[in-house]
N, CA, C and O atoms as CSV, one atom per row, in Angstrom:
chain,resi,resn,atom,element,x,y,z
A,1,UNK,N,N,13.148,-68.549,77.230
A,1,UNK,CA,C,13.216,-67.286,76.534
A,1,UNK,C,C,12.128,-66.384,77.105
A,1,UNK,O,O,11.024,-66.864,77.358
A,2,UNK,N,N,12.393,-65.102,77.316
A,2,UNK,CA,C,11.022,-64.499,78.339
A,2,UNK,C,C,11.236,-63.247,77.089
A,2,UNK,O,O,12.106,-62.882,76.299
A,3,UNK,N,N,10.083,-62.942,77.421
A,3,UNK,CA,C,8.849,-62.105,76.120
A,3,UNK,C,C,8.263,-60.616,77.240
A,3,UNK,O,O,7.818,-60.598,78.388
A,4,UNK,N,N,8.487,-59.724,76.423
A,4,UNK,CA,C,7.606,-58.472,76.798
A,4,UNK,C,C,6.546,-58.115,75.670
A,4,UNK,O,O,6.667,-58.331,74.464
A,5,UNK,N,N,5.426,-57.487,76.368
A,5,UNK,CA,C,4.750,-57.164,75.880
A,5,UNK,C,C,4.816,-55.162,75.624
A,5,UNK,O,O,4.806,-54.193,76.383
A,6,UNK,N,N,4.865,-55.320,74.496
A,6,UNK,CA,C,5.291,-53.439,74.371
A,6,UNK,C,C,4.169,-52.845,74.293
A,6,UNK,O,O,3.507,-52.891,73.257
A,7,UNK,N,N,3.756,-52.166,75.415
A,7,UNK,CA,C,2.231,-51.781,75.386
A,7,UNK,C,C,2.391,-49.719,74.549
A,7,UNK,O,O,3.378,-49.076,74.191
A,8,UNK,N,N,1.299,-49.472,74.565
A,8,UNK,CA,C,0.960,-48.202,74.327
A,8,UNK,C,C,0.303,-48.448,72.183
A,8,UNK,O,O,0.088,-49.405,71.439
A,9,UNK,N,N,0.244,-46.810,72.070
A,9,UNK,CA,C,-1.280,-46.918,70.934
A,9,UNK,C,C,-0.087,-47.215,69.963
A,9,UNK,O,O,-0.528,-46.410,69.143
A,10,UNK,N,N,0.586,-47.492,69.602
A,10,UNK,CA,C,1.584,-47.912,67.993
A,10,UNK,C,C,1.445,-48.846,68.275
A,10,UNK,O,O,1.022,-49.197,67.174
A,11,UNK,N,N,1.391,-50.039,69.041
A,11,UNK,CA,C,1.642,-51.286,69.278
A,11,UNK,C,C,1.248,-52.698,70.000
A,11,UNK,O,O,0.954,-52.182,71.077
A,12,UNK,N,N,1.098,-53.618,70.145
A,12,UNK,CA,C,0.497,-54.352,71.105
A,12,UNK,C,C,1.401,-55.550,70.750
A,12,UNK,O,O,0.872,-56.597,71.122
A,13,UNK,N,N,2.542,-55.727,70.178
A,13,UNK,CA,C,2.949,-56.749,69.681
A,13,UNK,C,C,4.405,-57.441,70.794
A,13,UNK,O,O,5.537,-56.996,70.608
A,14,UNK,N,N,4.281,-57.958,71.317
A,14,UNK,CA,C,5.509,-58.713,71.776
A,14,UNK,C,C,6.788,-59.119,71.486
A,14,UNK,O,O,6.964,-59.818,70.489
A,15,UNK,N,N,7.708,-58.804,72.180
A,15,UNK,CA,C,9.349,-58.384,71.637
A,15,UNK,C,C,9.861,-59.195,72.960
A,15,UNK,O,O,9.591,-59.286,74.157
A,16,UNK,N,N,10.927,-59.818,71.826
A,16,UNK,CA,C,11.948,-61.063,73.341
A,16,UNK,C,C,12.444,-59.766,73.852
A,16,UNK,O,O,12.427,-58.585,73.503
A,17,UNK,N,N,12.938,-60.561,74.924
A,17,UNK,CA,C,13.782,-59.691,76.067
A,17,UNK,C,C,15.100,-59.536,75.685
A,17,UNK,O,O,15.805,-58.771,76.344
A,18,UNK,N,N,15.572,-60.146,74.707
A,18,UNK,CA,C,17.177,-59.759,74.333
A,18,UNK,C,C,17.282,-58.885,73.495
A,18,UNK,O,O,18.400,-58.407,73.304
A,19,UNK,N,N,16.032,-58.362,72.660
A,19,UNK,CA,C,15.846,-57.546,71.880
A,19,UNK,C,C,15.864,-56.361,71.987
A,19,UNK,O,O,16.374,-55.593,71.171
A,20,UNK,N,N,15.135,-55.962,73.330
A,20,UNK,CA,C,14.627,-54.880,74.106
A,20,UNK,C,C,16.376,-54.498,74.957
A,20,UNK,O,O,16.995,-53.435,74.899
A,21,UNK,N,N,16.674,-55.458,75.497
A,21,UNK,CA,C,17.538,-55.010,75.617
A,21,UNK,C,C,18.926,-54.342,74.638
A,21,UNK,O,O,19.514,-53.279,74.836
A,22,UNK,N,N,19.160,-55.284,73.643
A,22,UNK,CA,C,19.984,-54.724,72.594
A,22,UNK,C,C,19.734,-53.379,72.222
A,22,UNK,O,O,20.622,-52.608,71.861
A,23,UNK,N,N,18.249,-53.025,72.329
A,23,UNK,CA,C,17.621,-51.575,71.575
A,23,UNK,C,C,17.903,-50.741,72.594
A,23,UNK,O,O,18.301,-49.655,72.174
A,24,UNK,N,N,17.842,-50.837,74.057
A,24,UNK,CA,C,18.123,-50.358,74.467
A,24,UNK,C,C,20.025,-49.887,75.041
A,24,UNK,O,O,20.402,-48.932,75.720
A,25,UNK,N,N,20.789,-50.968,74.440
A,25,UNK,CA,C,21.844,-50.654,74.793
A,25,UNK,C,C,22.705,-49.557,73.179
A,25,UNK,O,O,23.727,-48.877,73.083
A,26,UNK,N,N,21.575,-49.940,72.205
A,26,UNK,CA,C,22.040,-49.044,71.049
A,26,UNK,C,C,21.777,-47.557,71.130
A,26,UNK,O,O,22.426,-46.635,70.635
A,27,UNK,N,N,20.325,-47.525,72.103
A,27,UNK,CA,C,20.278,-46.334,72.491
A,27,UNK,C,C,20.999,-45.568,73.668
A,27,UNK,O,O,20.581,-44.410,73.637
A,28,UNK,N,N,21.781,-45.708,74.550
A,28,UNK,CA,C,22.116,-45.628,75.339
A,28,UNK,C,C,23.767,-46.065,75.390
A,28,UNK,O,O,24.209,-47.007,76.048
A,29,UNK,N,N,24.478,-45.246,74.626
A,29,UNK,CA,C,25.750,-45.181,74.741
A,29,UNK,C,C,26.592,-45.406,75.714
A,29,UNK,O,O,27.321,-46.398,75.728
A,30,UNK,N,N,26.582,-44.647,76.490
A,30,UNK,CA,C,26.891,-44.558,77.823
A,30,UNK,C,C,27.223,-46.026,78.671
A,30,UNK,O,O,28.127,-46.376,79.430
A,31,UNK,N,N,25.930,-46.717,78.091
A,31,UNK,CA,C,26.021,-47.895,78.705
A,31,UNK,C,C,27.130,-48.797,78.773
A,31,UNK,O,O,27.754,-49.323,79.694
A,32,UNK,N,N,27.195,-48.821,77.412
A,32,UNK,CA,C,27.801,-49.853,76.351
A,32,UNK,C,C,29.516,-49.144,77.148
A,32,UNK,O,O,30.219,-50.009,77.672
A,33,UNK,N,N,30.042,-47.708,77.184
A,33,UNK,CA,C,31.347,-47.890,77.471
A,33,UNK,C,C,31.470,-48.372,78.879
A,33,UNK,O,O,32.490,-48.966,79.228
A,34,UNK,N,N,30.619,-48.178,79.595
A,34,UNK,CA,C,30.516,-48.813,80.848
A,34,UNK,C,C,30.849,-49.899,81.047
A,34,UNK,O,O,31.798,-50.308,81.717
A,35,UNK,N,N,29.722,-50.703,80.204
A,35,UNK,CA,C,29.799,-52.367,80.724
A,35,UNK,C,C,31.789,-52.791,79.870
A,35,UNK,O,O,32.694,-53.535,80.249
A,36,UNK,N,N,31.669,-52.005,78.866
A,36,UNK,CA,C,33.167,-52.366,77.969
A,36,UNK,C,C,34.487,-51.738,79.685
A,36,UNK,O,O,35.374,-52.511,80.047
A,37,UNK,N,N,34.342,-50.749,80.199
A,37,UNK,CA,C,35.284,-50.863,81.601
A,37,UNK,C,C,34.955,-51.850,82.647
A,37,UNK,O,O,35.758,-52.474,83.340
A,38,UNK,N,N,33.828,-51.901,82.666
A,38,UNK,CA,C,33.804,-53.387,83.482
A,38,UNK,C,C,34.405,-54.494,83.412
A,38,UNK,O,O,35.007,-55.024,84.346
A,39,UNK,N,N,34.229,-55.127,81.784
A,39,UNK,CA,C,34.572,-55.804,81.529
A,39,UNK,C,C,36.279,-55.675,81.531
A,39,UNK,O,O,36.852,-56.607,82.094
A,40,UNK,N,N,36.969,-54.809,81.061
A,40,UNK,CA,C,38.647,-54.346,81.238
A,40,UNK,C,C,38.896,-54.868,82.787
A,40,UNK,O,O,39.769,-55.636,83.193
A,41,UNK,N,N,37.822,-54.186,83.535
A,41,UNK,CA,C,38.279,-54.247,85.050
A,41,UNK,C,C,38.481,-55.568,85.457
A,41,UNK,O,O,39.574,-56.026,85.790
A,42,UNK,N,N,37.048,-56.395,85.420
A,42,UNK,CA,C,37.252,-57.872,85.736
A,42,UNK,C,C,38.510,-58.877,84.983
A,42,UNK,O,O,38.968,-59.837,85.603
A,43,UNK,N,N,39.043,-58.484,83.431
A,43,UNK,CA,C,39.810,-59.125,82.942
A,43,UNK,C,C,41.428,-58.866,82.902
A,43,UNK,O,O,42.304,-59.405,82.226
A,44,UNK,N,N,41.498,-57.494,84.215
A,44,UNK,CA,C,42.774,-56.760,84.344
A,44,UNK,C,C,44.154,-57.860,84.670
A,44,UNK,O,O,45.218,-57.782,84.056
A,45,UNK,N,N,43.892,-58.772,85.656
A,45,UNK,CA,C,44.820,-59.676,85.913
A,45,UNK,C,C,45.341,-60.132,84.742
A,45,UNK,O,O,46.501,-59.934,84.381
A,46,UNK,N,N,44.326,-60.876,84.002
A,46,UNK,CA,C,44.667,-61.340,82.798
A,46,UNK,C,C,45.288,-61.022,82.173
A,46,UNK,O,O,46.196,-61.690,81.680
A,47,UNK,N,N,45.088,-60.100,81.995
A,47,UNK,CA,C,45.970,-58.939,80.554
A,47,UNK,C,C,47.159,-58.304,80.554
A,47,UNK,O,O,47.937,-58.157,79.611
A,48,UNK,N,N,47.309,-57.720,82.333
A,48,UNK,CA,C,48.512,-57.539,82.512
A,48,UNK,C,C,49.797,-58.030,83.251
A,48,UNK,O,O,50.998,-57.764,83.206
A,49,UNK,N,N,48.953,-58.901,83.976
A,49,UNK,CA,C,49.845,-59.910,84.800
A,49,UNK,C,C,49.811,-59.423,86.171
A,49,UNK,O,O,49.531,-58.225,86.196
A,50,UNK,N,N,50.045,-60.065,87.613
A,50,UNK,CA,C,50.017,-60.135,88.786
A,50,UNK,C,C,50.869,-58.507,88.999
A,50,UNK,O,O,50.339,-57.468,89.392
A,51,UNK,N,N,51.936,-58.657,88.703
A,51,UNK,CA,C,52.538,-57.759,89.180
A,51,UNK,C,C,51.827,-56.290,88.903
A,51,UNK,O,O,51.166,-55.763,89.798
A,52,UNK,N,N,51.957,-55.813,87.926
A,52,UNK,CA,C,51.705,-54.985,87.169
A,52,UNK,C,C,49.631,-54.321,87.894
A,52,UNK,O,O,49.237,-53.169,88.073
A,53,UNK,N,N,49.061,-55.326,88.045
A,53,UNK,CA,C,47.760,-55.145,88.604
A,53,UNK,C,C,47.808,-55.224,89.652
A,53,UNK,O,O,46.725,-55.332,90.227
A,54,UNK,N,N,49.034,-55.214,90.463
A,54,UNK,CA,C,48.517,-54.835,92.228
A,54,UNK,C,C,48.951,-53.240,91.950
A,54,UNK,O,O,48.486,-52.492,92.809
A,55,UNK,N,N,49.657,-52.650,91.041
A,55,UNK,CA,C,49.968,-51.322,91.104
A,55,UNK,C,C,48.996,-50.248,90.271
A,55,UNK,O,O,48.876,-49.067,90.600
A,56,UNK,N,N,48.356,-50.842,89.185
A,56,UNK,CA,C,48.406,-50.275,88.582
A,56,UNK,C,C,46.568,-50.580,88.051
A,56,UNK,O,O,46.291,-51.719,87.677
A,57,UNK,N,N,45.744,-49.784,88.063
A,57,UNK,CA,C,44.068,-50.131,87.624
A,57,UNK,C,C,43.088,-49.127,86.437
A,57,UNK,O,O,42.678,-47.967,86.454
A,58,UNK,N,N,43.024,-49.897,85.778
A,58,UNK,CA,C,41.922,-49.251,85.019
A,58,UNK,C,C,40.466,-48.428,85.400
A,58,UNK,O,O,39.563,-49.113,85.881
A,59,UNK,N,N,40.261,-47.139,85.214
A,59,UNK,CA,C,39.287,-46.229,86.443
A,59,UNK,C,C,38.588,-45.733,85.580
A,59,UNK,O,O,37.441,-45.473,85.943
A,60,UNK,N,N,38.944,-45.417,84.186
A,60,UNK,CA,C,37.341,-44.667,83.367
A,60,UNK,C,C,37.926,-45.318,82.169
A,60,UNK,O,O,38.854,-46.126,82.135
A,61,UNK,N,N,37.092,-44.736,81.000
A,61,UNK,CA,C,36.747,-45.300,79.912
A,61,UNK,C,C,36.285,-44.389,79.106
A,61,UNK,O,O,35.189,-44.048,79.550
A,62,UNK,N,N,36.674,-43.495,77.637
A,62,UNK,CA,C,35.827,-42.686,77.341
A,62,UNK,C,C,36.854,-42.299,75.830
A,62,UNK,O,O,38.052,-42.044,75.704
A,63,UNK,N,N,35.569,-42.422,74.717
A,63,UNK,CA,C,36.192,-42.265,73.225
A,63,UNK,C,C,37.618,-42.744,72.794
A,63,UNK,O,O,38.496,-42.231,72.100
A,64,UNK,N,N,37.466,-44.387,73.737
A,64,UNK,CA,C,38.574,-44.801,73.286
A,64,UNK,C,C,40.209,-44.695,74.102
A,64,UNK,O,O,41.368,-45.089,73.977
A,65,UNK,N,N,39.456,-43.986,74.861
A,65,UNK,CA,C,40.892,-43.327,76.077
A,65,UNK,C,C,40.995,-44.060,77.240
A,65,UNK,O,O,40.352,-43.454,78.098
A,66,UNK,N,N,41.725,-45.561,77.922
A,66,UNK,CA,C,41.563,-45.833,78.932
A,66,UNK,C,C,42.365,-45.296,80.023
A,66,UNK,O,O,43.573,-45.475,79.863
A,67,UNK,N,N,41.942,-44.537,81.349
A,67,UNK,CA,C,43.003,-43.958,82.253
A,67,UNK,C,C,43.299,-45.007,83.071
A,67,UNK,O,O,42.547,-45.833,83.589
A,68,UNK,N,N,45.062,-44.816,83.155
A,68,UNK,CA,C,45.117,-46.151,84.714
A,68,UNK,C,C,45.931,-45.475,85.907
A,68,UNK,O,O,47.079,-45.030,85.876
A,69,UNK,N,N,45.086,-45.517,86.895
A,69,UNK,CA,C,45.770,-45.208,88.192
A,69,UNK,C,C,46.456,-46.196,89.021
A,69,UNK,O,O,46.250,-47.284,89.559
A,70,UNK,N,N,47.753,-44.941,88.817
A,70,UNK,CA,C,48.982,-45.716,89.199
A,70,UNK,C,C,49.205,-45.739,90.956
A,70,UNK,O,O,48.640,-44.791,91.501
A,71,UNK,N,N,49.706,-46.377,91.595
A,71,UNK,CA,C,49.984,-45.968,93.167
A,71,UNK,C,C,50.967,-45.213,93.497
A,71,UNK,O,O,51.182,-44.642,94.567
A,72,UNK,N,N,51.578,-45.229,92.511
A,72,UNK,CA,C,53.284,-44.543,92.782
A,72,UNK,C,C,54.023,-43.522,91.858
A,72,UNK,O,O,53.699,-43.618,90.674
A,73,UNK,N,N,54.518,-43.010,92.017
A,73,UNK,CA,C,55.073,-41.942,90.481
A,73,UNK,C,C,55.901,-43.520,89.810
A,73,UNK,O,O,55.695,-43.889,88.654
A,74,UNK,N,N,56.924,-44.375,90.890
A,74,UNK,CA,C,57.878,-44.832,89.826
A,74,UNK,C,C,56.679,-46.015,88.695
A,74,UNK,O,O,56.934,-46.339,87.535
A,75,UNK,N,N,55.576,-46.385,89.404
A,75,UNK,CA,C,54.707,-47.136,87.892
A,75,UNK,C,C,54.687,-46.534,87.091
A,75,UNK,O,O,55.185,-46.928,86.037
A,76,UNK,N,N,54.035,-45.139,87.204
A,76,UNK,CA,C,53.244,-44.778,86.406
A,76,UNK,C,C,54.851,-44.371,85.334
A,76,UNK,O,O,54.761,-44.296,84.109
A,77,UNK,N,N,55.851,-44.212,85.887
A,77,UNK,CA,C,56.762,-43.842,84.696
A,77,UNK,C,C,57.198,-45.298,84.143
A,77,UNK,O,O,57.424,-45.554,82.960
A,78,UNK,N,N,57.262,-46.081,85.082
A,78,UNK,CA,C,57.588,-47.624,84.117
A,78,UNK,C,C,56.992,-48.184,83.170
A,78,UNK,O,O,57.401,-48.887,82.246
A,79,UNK,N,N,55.451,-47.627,83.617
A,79,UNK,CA,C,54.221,-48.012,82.481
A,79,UNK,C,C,53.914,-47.448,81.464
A,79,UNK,O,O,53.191,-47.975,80.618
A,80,UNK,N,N,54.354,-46.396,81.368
A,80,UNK,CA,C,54.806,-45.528,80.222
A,80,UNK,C,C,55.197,-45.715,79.097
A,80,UNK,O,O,54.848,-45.348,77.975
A,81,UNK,N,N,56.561,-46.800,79.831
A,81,UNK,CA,C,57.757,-47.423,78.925
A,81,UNK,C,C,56.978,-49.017,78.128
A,81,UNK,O,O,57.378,-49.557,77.097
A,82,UNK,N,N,55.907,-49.422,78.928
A,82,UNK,CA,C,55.190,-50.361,78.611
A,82,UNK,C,C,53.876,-50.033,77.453
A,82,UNK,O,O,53.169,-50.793,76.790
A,83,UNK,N,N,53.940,-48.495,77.575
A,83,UNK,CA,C,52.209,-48.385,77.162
A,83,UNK,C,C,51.985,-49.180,75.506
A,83,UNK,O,O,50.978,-49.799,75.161
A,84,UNK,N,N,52.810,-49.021,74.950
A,84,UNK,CA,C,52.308,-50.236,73.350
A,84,UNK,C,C,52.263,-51.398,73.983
A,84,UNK,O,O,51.145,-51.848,74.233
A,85,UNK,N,N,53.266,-52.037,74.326
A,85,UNK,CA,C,53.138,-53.435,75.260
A,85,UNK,C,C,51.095,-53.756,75.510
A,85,UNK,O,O,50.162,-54.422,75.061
A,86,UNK,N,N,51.484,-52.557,76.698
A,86,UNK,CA,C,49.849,-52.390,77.625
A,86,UNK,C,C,48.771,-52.299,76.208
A,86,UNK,O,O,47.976,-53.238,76.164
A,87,UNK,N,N,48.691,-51.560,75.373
A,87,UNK,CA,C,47.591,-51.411,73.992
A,87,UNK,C,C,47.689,-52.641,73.882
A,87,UNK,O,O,46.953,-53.308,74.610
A,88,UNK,N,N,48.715,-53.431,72.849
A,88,UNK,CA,C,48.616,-54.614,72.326
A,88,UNK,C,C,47.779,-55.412,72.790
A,88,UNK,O,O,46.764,-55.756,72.184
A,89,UNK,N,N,48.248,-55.964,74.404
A,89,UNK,CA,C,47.405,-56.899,75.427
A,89,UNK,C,C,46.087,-56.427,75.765
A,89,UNK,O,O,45.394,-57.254,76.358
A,90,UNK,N,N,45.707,-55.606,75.597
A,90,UNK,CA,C,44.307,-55.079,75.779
A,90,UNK,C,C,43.478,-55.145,74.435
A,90,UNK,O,O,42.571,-55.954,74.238
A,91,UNK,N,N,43.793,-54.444,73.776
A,91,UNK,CA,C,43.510,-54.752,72.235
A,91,UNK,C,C,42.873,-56.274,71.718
A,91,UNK,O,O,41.771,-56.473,71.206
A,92,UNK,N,N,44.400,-57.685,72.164
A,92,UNK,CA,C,44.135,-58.643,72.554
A,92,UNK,C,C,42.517,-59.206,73.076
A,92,UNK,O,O,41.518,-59.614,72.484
A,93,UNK,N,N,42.746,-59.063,73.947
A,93,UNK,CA,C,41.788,-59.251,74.513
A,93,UNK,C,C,40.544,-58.656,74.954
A,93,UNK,O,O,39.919,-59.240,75.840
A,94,UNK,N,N,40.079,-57.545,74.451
A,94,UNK,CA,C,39.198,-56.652,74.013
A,94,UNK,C,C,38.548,-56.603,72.715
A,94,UNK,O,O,37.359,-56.393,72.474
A,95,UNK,N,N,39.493,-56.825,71.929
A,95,UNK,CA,C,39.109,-56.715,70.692
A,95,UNK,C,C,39.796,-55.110,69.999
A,95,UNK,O,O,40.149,-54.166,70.706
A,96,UNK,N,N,39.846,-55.137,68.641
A,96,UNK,CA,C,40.664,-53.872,67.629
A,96,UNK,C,C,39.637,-52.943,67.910
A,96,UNK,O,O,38.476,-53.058,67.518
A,97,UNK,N,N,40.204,-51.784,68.771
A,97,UNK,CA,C,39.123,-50.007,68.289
A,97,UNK,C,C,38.817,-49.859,69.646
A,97,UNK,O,O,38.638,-48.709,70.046
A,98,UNK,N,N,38.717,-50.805,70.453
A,98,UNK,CA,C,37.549,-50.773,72.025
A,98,UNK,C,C,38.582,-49.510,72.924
A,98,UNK,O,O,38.100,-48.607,73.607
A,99,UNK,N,N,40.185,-49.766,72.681
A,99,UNK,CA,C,40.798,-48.827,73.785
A,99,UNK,C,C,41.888,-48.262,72.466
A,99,UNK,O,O,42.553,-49.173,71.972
A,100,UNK,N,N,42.063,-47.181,72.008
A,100,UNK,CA,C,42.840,-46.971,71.269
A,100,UNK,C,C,43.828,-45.727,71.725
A,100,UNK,O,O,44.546,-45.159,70.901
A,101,UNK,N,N,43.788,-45.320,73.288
A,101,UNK,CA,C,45.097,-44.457,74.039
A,101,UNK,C,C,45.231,-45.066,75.092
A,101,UNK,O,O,44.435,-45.994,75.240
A,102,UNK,N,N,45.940,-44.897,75.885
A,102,UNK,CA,C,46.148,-45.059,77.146
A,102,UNK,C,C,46.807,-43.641,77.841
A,102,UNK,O,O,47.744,-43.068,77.285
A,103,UNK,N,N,46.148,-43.084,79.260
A,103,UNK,CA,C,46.691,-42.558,79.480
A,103,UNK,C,C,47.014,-43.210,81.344
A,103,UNK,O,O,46.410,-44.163,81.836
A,104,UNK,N,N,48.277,-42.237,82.182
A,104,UNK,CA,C,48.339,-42.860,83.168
A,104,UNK,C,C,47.906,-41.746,84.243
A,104,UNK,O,O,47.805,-40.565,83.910
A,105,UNK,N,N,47.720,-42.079,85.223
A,105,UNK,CA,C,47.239,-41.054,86.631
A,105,UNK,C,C,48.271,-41.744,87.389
A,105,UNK,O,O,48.465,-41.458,88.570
């Protein structure tokens, strides 16, 4: 377990490192949707299956809105026809609230 020491005049008292970090990811919004598209990105196979992820990728992240760029006009209209499908499985495996639109590029 590794320990910081929080220096300056309020304080001299020592705070774990998972702490500091948590405080810092509460402060720092931004972060948090970040690492949450990362995480979409690395678990894309998963969620949508082989096919579907050589065409089709998750690229931003923002109040709930995930955009996916398509390669082709005919995905992006097939995926369309999928997009509750696409919520559900993400949802899934994300967890309830994390992506609550989808839009396509």
């Amino acid at each position: 377990m590794s320990f910081l020491r929080h220096r300056g005049s309020r304080s001299n008292r020592i705070r774990r490192i998972d702490d500091v970090l948590a405080s810092l990811l509460r402060q720092k919004k931004g972060w948090r949707t970040g690492l949450t598209l990362a995480r979409i990105q690395q678990e894309w196979l998963s969620i949508v299956g082989k096919e579907i992820a050589a065409h089709a990728q998750p690229v931003h992240l923002a109040r709930g809105r995930l955009d996916i760029s398509c390669d082709h006009d005919v995905w992006r209209a097939e995926l369309q026809f999928l997009k509750p499908e696409l919520l559900a499985r993400i949802t899934e495996a994300m967890g309830e609230g994390v992506v609550k639109e989808i839009w396509l590029k």
